[in-house]
C-alpha positions as CSV (number, residue, x, y, z in Angstrom):
1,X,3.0,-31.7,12.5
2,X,0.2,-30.8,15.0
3,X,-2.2,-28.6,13.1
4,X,-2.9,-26.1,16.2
5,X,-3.9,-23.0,14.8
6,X,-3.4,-21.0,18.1
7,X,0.0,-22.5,18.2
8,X,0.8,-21.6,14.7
9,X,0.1,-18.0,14.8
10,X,2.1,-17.7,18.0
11,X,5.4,-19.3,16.3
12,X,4.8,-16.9,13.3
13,X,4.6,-14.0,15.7
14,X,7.8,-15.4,17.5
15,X,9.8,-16.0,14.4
16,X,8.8,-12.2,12.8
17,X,10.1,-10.4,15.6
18,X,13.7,-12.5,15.6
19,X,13.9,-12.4,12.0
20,X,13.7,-8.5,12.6
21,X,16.1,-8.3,14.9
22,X,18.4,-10.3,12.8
23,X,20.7,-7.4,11.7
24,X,22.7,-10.1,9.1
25,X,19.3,-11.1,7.3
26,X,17.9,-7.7,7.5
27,X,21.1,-6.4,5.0
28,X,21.0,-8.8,3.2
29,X,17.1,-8.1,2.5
30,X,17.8,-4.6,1.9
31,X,20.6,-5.3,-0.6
32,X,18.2,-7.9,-2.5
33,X,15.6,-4.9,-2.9
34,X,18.8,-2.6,-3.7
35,X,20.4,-5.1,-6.7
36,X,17.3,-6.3,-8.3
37,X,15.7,-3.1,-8.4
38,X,18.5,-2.5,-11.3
39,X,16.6,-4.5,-13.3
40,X,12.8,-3.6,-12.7
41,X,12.1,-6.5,-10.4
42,X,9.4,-4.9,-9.1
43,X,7.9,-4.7,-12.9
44,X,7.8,-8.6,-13.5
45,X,4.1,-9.4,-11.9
46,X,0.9,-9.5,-13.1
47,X,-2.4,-9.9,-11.6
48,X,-5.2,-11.4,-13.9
49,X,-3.0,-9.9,-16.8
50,X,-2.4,-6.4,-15.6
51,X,1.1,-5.3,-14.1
52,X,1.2,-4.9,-10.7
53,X,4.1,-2.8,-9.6
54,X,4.9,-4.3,-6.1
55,X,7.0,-7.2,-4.3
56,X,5.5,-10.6,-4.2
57,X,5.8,-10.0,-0.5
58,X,3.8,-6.6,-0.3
59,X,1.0,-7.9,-2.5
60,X,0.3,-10.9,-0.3
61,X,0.5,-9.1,2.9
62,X,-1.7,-6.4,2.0
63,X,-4.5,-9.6,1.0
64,X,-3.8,-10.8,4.4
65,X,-4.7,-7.2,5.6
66,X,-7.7,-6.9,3.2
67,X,-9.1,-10.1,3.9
68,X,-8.7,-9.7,7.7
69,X,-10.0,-6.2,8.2
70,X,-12.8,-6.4,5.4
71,X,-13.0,-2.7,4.6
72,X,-16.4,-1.7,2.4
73,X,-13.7,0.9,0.9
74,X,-10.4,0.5,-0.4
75,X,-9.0,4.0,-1.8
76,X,-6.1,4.1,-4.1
77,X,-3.8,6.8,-4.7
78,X,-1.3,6.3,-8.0
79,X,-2.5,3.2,-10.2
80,X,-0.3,3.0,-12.5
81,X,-1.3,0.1,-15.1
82,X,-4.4,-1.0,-12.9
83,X,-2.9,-4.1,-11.5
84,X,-3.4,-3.3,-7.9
85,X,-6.9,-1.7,-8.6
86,X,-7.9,-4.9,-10.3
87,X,-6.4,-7.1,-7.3
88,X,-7.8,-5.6,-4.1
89,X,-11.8,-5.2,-6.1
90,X,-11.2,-9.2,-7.0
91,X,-10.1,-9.8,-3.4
92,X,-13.4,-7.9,-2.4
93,X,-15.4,-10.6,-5.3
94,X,-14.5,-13.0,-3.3
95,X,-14.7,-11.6,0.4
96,X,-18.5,-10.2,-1.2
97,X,-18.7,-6.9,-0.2
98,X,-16.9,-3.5,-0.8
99,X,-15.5,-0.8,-3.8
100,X,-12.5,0.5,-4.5
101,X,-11.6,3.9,-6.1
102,X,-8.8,4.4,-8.0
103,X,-7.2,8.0,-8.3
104,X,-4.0,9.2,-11.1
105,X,-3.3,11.8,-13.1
106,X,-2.9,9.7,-16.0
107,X,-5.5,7.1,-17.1
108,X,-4.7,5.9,-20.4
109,X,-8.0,4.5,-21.9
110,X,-6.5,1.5,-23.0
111,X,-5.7,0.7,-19.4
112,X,-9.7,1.8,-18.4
113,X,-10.7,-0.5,-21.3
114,X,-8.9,-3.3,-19.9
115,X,-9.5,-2.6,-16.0
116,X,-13.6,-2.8,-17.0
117,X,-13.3,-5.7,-18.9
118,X,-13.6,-8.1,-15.5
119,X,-16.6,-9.4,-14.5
120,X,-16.2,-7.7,-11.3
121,X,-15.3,-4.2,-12.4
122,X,-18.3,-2.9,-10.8
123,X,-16.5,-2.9,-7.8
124,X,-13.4,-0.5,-9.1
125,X,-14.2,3.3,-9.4
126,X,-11.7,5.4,-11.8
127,X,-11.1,9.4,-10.9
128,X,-8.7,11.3,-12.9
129,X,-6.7,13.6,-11.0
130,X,-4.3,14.7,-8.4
131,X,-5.2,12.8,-5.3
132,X,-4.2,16.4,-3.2
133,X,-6.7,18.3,-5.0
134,X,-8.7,19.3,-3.0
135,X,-12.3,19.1,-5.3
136,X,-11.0,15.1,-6.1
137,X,-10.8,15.0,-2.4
138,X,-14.6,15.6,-1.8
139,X,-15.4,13.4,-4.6
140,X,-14.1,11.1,-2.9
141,X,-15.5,12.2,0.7
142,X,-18.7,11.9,-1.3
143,X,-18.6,7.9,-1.3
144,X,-18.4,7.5,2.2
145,X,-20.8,7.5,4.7
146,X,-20.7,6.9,8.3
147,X,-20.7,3.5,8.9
148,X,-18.2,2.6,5.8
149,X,-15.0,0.9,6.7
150,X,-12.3,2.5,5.1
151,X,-8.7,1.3,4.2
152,X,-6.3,3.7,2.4
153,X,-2.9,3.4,0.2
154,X,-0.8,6.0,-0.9
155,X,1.3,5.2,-3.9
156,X,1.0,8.3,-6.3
157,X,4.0,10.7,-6.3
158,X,6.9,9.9,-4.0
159,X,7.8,13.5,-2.5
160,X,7.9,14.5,1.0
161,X,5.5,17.1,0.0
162,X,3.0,15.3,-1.8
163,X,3.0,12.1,0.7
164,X,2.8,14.3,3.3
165,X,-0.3,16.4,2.2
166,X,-2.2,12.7,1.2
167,X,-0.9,11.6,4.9
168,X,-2.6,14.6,6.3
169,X,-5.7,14.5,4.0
170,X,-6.7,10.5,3.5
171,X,-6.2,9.9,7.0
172,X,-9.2,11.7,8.1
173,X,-10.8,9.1,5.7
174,X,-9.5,5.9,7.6
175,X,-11.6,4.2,9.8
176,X,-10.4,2.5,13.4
177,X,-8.8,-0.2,13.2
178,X,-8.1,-0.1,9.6
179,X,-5.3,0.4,7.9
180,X,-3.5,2.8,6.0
181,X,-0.7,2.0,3.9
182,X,2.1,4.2,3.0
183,X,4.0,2.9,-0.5
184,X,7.6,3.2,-1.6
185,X,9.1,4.0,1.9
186,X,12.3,2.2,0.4
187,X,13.2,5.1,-1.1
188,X,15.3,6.2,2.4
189,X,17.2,2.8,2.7
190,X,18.8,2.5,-0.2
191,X,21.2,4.1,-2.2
192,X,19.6,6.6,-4.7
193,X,18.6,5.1,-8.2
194,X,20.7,6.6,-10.7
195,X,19.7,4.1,-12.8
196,X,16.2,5.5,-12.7
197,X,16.2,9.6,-12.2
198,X,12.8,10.6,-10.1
199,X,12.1,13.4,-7.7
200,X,12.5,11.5,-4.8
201,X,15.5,11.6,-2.8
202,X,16.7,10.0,0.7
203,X,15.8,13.5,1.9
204,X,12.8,14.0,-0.3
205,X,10.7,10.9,0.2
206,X,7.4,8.6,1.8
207,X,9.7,7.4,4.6
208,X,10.3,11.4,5.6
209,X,6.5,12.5,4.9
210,X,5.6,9.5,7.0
211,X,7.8,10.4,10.2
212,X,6.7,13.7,10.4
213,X,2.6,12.8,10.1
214,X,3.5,10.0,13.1
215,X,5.2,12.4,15.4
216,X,2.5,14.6,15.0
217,X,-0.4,12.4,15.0
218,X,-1.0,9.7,17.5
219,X,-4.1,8.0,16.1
220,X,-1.8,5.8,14.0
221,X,0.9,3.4,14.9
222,X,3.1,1.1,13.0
223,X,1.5,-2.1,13.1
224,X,4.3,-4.2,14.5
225,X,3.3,-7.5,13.2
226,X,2.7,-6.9,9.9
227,X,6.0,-4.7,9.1
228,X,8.6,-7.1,11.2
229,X,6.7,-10.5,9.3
230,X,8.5,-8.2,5.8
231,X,11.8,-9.6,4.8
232,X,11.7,-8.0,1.5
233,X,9.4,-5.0,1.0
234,X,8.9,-1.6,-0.4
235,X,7.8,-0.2,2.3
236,X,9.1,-0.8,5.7
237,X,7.0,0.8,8.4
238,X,4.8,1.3,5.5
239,X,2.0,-0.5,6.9
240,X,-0.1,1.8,9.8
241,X,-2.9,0.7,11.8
242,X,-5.8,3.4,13.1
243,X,-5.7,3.0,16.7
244,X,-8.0,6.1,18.0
């Protein structure tokens, strides 16, 4: 093996775009996500001890994007146990700059005990609340000043309605050439989880919100790279880059 970096990243580039286009591999993906989401496969990882709901796939690519992009500002809608939180402020630790704010409608305080317990919790900020309301909005608004680089995922309520609004509302917060990520697109690929009754439908979903907000707005595009390099992933065309 030559270790030519140049060369390297070209060949990944190459072998992302036939992978995509190979329609056999590509079903068989999708049927991977389908059958193991029967049993919670997307429950089964931890990071520093705090479950992260999310493929192994999703969670590394989104460090790729973190660690490329160095936002000062990560905001989080939907946290669920704190994994996530927890990984993208120890991803910061390391890069040495940067916050992140975490926003649900439900924070246990077990799970706020155990999210400030690292030595890096500094770097995490917790708000309580429904990431569309409005006044949590400005709160928010109110970390951010003008020269902050700011990266956004949605991953709170999975409606058309919800997504939407957070589309419409958190994109005004993210800065060129950052990204923003939008969660749980899965939703209208695959058969509908009776196994696991939510709101979310194939008509009623992230992937729906997230068409409309890109027909009508042209300062984002689906990064190509990073959503054809996804075998296996949550959230195809999930991953939007600020372009203007």
């Amino acid at each position: 093996m030559t270790f030519n970096r140049k060369e390297f990243e070209l060949e990944k580039r190459k072998f992302a775009k036939k992978q995509h286009l190979d329609k056999k591999l590509q079903k068989f993906a999708l049927k991977f996500v389908e059958e193991s989401d029967k049993y919670n496969y997307g429950y089964q990882w931890t990071w520093l001890d705090l479950p992260i709901i999310q493929l192994p796939s999703d969670i590394i690519l989104t460090q790729e994007i973190i660690f490329k992009t160095k936002p000062d500002l990560i905001i989080e809608t939907g946290i669920a146990w704190g994994g996530s939180v927890v990984y993208y402020a120890s991803i910061m630790e390391l890069i040495g700059k940067g916050k992140v704010i975490g926003v649900d409608t439900v924070l246990p305080s077990k799970n706020i005990k155990k999210i400030k317990s690292y030595n890096f919790s500094s770097r995490i900020k917790l708000i309580k609340g429904s990431s569309t309301d409005k006044k949590i909005f400005k709160k928010i608004e109110k970390f951010i000043n003008p020269k902050s680089k700011v990266m956004v995922i949605l991953d709170s309520n999975h409606t058309f309605e919800h997504v939407y609004s957070e589309l419409i509302l958190y994109s005004k917060l993210v800065s060129k050439n950052c990204f923003l990520i939008c969660c749980d697109t899965i939703v209208n690929c695959i058969p509908e989880q009776k196994h696991r009754k939510r709101k979310w439908t194939k008509a009623n979903n992230p992937m729906t919100a997230l068409k409309k907000f890109l027909k009508d707005n042209d300062n984002f595009e689906v990064d190509e790279y990073y959503n054809k390099k996804l075998i296996t992933t949550y959230s195809p065309s999930g991953y939007l880059k600020k372009v203007k």
